[in-house]
KEKE-348981 format. One record per atom (N, C-alpha, C, CB): residue number from 1; chain; x, y, z. Coordinates in steps of 0.2 Angstrom, whole numbers. Glycine has a CB too. Example, Ala and Ser with C-alpha at 12.3 -4.5 7.8 and 13.67 -1.06 7.14 Angstrom:
REM KEKE-348981
<resi: 1	chain: A	x: 66	y: -28	z: 39>
<resi: 1	chain: A	x: 62	y: -22	z: 39>
<resi: 1	chain: A	x: 66	y: -16	z: 39>
<resi: 1	chain: A	x: 57	y: -22	z: 45>
<resi: 2	chain: A	x: 64	y: -11	z: 35>
<resi: 2	chain: A	x: 68	y: -5	z: 36>
<resi: 2	chain: A	x: 64	y: 0	z: 39>
<resi: 2	chain: A	x: 70	y: -3	z: 29>
END
This chain:
REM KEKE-348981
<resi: 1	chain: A	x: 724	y: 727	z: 696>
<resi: 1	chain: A	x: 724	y: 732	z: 692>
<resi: 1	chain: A	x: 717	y: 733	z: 688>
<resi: 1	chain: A	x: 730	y: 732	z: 687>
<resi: 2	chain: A	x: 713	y: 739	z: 689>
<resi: 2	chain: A	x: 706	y: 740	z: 684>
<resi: 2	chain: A	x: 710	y: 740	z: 678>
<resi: 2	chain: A	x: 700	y: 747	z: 685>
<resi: 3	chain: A	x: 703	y: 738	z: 674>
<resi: 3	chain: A	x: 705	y: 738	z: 665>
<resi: 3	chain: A	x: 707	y: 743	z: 661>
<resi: 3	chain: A	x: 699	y: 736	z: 660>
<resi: 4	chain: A	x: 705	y: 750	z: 667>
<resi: 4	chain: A	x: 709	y: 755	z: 666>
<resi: 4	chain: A	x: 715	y: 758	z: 665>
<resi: 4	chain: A	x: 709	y: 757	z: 669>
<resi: 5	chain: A	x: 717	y: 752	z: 671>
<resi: 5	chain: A	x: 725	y: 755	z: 674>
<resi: 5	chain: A	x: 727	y: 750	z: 669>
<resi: 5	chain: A	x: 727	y: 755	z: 684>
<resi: 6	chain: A	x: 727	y: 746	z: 666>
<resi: 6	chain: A	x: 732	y: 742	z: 664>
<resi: 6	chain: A	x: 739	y: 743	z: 658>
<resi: 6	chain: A	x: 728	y: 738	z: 663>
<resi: 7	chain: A	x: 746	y: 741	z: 658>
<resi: 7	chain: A	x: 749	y: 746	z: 656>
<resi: 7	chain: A	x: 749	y: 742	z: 648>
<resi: 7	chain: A	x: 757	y: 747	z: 661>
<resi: 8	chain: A	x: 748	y: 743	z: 643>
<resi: 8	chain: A	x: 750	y: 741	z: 637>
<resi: 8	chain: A	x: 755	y: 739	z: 634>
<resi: 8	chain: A	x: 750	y: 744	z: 634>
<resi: 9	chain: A	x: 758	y: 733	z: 630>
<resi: 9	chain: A	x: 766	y: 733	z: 630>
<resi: 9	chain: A	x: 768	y: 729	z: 622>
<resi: 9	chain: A	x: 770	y: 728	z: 638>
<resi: 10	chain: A	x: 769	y: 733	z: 618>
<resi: 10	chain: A	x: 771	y: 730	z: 613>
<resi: 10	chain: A	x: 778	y: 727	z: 614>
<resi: 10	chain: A	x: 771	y: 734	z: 608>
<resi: 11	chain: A	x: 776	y: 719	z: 610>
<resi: 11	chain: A	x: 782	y: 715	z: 610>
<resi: 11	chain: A	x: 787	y: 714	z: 603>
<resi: 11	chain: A	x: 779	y: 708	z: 613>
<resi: 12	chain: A	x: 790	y: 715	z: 599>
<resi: 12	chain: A	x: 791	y: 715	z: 594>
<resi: 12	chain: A	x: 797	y: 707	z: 593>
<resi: 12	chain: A	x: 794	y: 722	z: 592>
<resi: 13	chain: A	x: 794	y: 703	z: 590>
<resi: 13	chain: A	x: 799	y: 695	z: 590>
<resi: 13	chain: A	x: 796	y: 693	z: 585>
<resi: 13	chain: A	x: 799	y: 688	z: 597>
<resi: 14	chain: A	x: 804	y: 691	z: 581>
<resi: 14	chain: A	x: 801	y: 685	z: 576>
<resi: 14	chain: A	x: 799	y: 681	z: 578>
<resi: 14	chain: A	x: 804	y: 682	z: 571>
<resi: 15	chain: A	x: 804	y: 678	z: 584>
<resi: 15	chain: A	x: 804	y: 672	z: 585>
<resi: 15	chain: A	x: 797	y: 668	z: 587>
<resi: 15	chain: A	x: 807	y: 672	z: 590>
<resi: 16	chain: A	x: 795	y: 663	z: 584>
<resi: 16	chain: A	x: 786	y: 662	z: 589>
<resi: 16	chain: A	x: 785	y: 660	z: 593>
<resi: 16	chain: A	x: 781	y: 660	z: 589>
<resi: 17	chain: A	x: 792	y: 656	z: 598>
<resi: 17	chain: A	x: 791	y: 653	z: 603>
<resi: 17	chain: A	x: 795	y: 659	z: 607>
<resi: 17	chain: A	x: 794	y: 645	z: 602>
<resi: 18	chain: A	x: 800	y: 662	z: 606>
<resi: 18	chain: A	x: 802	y: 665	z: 610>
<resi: 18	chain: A	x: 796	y: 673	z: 612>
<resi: 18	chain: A	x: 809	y: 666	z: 608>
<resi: 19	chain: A	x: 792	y: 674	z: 607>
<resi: 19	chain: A	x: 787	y: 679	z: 607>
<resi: 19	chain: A	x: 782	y: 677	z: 610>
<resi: 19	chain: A	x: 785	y: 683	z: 602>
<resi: 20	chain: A	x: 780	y: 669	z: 612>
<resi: 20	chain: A	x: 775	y: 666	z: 615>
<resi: 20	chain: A	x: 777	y: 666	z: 622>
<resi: 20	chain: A	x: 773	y: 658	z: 612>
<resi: 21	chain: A	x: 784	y: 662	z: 623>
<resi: 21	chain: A	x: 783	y: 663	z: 631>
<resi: 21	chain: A	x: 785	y: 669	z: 634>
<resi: 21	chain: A	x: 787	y: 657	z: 635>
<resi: 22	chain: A	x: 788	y: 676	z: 629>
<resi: 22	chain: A	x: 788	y: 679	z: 633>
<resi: 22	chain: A	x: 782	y: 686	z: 634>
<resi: 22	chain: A	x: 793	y: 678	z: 632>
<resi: 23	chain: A	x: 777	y: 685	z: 629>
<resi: 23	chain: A	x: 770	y: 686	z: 630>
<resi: 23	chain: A	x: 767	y: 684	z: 635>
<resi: 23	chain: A	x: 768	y: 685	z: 625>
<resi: 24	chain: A	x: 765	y: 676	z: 636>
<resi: 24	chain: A	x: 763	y: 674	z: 643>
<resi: 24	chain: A	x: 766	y: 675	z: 648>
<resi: 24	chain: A	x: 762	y: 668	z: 643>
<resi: 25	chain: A	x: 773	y: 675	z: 650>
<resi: 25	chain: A	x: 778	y: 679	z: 655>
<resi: 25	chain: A	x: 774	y: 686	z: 659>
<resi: 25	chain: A	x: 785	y: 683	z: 652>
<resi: 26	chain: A	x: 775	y: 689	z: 652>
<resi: 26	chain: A	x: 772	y: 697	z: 655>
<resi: 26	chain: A	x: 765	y: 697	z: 654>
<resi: 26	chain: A	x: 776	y: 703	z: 650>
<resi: 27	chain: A	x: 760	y: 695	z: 651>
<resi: 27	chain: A	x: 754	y: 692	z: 653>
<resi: 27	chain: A	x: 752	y: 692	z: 660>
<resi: 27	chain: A	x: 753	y: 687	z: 651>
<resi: 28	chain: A	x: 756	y: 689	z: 663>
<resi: 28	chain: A	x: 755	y: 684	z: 669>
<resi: 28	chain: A	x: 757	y: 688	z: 674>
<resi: 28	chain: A	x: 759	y: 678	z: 670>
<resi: 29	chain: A	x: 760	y: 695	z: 673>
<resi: 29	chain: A	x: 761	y: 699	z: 679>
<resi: 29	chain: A	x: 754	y: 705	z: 677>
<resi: 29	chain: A	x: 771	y: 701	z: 679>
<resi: 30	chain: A	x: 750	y: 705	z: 673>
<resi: 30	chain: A	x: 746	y: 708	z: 674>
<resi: 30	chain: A	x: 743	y: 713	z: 667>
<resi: 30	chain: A	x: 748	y: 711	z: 681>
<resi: 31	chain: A	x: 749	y: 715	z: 662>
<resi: 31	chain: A	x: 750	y: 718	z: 655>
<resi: 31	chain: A	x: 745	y: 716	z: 649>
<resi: 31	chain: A	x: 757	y: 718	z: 653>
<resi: 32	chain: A	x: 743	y: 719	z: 647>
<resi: 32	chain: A	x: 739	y: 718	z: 638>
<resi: 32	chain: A	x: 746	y: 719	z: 634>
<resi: 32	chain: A	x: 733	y: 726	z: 634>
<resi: 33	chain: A	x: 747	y: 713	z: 633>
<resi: 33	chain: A	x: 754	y: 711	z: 626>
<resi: 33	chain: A	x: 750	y: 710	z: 620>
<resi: 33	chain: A	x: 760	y: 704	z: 627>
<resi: 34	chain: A	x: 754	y: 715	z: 614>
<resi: 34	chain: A	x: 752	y: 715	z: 609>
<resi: 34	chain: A	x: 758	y: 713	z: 605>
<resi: 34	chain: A	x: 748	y: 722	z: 607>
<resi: 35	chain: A	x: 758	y: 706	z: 601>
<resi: 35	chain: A	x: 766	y: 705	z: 597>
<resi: 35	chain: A	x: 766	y: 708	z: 591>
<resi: 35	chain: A	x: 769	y: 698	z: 596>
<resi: 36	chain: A	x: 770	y: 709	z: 588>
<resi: 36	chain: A	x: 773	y: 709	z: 581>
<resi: 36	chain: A	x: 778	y: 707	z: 578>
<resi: 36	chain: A	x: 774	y: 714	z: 579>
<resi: 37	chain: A	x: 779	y: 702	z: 572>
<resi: 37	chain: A	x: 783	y: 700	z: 570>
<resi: 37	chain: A	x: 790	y: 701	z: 566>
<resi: 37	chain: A	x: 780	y: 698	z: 569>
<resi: 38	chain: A	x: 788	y: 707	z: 563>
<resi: 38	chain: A	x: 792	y: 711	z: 559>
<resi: 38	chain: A	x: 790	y: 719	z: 562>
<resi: 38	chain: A	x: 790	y: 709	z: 550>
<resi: 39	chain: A	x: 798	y: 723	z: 560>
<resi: 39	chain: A	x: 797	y: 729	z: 560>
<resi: 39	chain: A	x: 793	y: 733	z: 558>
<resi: 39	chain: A	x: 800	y: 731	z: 558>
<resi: 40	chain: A	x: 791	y: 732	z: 552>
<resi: 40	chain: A	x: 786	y: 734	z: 547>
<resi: 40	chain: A	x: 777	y: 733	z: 552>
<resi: 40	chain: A	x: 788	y: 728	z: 539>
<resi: 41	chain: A	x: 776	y: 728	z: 554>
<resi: 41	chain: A	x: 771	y: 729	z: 558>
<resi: 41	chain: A	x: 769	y: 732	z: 567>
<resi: 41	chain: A	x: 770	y: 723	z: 558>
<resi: 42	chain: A	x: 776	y: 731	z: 568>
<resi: 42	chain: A	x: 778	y: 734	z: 574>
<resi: 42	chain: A	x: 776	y: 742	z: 574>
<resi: 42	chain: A	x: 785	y: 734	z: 576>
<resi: 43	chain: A	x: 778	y: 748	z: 567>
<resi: 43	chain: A	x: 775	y: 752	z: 567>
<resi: 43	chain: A	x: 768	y: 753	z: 564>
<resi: 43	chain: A	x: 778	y: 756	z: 567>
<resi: 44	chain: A	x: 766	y: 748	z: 562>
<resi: 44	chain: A	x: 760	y: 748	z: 560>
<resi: 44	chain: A	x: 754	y: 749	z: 566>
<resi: 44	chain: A	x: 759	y: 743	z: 557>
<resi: 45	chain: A	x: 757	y: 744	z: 570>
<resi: 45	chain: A	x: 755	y: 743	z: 576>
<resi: 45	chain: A	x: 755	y: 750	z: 583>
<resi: 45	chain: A	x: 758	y: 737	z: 577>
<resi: 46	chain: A	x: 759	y: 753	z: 582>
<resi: 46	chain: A	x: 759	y: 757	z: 586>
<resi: 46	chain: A	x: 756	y: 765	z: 582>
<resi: 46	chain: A	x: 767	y: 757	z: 586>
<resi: 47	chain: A	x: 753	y: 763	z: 574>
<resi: 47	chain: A	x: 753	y: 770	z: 572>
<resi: 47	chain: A	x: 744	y: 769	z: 572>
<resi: 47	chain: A	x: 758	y: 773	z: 564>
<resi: 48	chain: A	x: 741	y: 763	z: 574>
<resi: 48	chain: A	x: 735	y: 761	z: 574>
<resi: 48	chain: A	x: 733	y: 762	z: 583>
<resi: 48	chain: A	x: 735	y: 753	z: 570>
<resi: 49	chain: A	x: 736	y: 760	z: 586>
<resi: 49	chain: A	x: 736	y: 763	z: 594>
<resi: 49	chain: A	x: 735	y: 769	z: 595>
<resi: 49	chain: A	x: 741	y: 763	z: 597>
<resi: 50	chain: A	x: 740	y: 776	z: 593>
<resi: 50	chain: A	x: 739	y: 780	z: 594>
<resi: 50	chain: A	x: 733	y: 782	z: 589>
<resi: 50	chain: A	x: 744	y: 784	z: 594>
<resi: 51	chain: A	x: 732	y: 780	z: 584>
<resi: 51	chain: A	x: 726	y: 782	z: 582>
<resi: 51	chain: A	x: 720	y: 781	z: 585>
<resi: 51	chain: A	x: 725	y: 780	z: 577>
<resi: 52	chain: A	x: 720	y: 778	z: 589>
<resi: 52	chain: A	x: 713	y: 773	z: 593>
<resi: 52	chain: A	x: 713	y: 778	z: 600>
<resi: 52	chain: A	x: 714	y: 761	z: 595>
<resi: 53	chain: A	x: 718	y: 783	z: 602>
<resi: 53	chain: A	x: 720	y: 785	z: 609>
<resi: 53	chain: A	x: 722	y: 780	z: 614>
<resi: 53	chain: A	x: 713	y: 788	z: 611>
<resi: 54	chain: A	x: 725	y: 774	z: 612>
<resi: 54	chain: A	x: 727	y: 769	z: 616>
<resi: 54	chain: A	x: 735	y: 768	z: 615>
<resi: 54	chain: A	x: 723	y: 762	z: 614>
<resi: 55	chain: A	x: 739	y: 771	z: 615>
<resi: 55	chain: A	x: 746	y: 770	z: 613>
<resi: 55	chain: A	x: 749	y: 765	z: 617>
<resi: 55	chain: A	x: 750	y: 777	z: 614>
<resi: 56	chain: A	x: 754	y: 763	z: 616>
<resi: 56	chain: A	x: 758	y: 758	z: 620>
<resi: 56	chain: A	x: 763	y: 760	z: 627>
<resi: 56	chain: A	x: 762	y: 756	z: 614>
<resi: 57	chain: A	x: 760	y: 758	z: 630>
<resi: 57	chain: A	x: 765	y: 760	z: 635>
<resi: 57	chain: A	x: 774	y: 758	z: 637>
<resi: 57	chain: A	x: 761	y: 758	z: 640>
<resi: 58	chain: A	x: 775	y: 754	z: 634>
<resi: 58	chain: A	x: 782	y: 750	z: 634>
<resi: 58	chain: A	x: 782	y: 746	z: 627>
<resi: 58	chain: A	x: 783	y: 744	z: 642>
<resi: 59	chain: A	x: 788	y: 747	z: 622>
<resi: 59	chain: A	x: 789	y: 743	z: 618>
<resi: 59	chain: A	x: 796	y: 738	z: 618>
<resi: 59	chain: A	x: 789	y: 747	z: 612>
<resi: 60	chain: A	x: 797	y: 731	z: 619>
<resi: 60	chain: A	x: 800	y: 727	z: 619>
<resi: 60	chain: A	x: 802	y: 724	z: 612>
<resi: 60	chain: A	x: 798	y: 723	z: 623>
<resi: 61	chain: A	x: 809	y: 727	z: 610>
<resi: 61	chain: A	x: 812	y: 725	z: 604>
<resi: 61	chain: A	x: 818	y: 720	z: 604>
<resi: 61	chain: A	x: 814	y: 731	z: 601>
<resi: 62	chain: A	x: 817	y: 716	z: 599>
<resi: 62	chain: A	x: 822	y: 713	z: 598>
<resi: 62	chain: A	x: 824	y: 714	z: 593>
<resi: 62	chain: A	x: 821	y: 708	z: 598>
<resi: 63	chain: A	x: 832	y: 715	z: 592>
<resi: 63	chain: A	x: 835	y: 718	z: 587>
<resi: 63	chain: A	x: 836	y: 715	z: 579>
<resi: 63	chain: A	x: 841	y: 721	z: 590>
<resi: 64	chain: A	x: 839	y: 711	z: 581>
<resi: 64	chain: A	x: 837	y: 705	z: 573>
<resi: 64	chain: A	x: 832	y: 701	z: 574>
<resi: 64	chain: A	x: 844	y: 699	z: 570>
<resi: 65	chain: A	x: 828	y: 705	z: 567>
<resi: 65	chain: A	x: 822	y: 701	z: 568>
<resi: 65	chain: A	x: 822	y: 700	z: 559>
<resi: 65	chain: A	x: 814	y: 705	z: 572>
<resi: 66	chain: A	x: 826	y: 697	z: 557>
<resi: 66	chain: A	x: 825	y: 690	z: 549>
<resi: 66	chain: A	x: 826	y: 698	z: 543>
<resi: 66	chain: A	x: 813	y: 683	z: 549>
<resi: 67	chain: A	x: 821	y: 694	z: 540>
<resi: 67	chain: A	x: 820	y: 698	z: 535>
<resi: 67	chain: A	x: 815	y: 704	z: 534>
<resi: 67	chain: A	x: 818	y: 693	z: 532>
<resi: 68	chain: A	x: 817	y: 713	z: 530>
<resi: 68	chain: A	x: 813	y: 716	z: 532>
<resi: 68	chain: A	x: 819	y: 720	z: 536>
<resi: 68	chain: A	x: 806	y: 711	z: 536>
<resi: 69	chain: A	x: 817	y: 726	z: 541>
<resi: 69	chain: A	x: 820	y: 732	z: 544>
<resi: 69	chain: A	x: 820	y: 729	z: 551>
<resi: 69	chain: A	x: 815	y: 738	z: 544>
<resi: 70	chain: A	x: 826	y: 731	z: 551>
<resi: 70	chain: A	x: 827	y: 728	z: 561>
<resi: 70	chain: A	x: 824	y: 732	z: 566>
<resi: 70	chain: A	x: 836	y: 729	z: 565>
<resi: 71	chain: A	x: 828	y: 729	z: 572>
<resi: 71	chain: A	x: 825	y: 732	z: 576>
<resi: 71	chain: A	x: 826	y: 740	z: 577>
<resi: 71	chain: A	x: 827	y: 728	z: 582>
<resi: 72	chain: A	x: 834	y: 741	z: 577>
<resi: 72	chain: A	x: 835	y: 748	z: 577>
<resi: 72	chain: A	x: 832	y: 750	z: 571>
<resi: 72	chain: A	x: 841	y: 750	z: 579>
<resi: 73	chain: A	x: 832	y: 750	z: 566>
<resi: 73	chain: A	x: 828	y: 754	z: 561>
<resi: 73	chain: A	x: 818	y: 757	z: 562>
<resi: 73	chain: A	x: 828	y: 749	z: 553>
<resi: 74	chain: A	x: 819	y: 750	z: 564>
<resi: 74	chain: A	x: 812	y: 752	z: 567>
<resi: 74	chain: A	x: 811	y: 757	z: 572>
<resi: 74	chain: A	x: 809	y: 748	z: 568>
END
């Protein structure tokens, strides 16, 4: 894949071990993973993307994520 083509993918996990391997998972098949911890950064992170013209291409949510706005709120 050129650095062009490559697909974007927001991962949203509290967890840090479950957001570590499964960042390097999908790493490994070729994607720019970008994690976020909480809801609250997830759209931060997504509203700082489209600002830059780089939006995300796939967002992977986990739905209870602790303290803060879940997944589906977010």
């Amino acid at each position: 894949m050129s650095a062009s083509a490559v697909r974007r993918i927001l991962l949203v996990e509290d967890e840090a071990i479950v957001a570590l391997d499964t960042s390097r998972r999908v790493t490994s098949f070729g994607y720019d993973v970008t994690v976020a911890r909480t809801g609250e950064a997830a759209i931060q992170a997504v509203d700082d993307a489209h600002a830059k013209g780089r939006p995300f291409d796939l967002l992977l949510m986990d739905i209870d994520l602790g303290a803060g706005i879940d997944g589906t709120e977010t």
